[in-house]
Structure formats: C-alpha cells, structure tokens
Residue, then its C-alpha position, 0 to 999 in steps of 0.5 A: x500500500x502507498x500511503x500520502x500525506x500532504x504537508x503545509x506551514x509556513x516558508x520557513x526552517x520549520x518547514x523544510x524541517x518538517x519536511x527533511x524530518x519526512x524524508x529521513x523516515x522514509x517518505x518520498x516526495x511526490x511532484x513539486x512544493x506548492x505554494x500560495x500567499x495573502x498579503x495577510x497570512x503571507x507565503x504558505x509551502x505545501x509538499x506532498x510525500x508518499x510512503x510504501x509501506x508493508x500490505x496491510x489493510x488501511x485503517x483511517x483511524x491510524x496516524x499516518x505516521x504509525x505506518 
C-alpha cells in the first residue's frame, strides 16, 4: 500500500524541517512544493510525500505516521 500525506506551514526552517524530518523516515516526495500567499497570512509551502509501506489493510483511524 502507498500511503500520502500532504504537508503545509509556513516558508520557513520549520518547514523544510518538517519536511527533511519526512524524508529521513522514509517518505518520498511526490511532484513539486506548492505554494500560495495573502498579503495577510503571507507565503504558505505545501509538499506532498508518499510512503510504501508493508500490505496491510488501511485503517483511517491510524496516524499516518504509525505506518
């Protein structure tokens, strides 16, 4: 099963940690960041990631991050 997240915050370091912190468990990034801005909220990054994991019947009570 391949299971996905989409990550969202704010462009900067926390950010890219939390994405880098992904990677370093073994998610994948699927296609490019994202990104959109408000002259009120400023400039907000989105990425999505994917991860393969062992078959096992999908459970949408589980936290992704269990897999």
């Amino acid at each position: 099963m391949i299971i996905y997240r989409f990550l969202t915050g704010d462009d900067d370091a926390k950010f890219c940690h939390k994405v880098t912190k992904a990677l370093s468990e073994g998610w994948q990034l699927q296609g490019d960041p994202q990104y959109t801005g408000s002259p009120i909220s400023g400039l907000r990054c989105g990425q999505a990631v994917t991860k393969k994991v062992e078959d096992q019947p999908y459970d949408k009570d589980k936290k992704l991050s269990e897999y």
